[in-house]
C-alpha atoms as one frame of an Amber mdcrd trajectory, in Angstrom:
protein
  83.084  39.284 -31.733  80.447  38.342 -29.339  78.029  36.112 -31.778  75.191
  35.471 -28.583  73.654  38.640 -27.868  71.442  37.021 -25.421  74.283  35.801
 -23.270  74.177  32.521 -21.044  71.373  34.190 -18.855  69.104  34.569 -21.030
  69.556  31.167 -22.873  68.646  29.353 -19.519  65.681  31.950 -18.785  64.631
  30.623 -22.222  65.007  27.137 -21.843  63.545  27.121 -18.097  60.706  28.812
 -20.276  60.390  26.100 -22.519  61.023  23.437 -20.001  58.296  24.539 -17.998
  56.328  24.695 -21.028  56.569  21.528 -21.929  56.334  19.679 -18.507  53.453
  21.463 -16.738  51.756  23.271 -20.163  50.048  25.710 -17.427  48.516  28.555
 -18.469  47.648  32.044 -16.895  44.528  32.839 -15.825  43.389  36.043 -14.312
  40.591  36.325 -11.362  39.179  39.669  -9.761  39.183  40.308  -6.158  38.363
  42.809  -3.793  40.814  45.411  -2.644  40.555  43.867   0.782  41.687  40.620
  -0.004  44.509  41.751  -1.753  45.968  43.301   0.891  45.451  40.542   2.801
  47.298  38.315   0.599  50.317  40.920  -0.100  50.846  41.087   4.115  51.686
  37.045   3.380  54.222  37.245   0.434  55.883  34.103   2.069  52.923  32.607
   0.381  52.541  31.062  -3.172  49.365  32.327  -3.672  49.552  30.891  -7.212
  50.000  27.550  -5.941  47.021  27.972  -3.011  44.521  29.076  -5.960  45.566
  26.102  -8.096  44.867  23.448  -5.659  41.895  25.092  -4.448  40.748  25.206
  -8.392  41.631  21.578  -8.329  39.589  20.524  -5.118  36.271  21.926  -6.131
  36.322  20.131  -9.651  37.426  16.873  -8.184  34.121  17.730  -5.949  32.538
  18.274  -9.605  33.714  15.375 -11.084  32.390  13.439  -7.715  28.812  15.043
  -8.141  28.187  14.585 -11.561  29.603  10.882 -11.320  26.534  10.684  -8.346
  24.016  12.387 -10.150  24.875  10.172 -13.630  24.138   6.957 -11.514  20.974
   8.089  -9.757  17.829   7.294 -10.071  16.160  10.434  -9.290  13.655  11.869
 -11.141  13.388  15.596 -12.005  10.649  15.274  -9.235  12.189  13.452  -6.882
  14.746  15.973  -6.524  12.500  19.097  -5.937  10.340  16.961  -3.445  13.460
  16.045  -1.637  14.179  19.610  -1.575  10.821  20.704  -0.607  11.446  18.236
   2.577  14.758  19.775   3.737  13.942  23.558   3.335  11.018  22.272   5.790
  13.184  20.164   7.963  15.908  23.043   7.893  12.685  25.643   8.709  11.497
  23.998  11.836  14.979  22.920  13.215  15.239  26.930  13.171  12.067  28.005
  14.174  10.864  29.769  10.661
C-alpha cells in the first residue's frame, strides 16, 4: 500500500518550494503593461523577463537611496531649490531657442 500519495515528485516540487522560500523570501508582484510591449517581450522568451524587471526595480531604488542620502546632507533651502530650478528651465530655454 502506497502510504505517499504525493510521490517523490511532488516532495521535491515542495521542498524546492520551501527552499526557495526560505533563501530568497521573494514575493510576486504584478505590473500592467501595454499590449504592445507584451508582445514584444513574448517574441524574446529566451529572456527572464522576471529577472530583467527585478534588477531594473533594484537600480532605480539604489538611485533612490543615492538621492535621498544627497538631499539629507544638503544644505538647500526650500528656496534654493526652486531658484536653482528657475535658473535651469531658463538656461535649458535659451540653449533651445524658447
Amino acid at each position: 500500500m502506497d502510504l505517499n500519495p504525493v510521490g517523490i515528485g511532488g516532495l521535491i516540487y515542495v521542498f524546492t518550494l520551501i527552499y526557495t522560500w526560505r533563501v530568497w523570501n521573494m514575493t510576486n508582484m504584478t505590473i500592467t503593461i501595454t499590449e504592445d510591449l507584451k508582445l514584444e517581450l513574448q517574441k524574446h522568451k529566451e529572456v527572464n523577463w522576471s529577472a530583467v524587471m527585478r534588477k531594473a526595480a533594484e537600480e532605480h531604488i539604489r538611485k533612490i537611496h543615492l538621492a535621498e542620502m544627497l538631499a539629507k546632507k544638503s544644505k538647500f533651502t526650500q528656496k534654493d531649490v526652486k531658484e536653482l530650478d528657475k535658473l535651469v528651465k531658463q538656461g535649458l530655454a535659451r540653449e533651445h531657442g524658447l
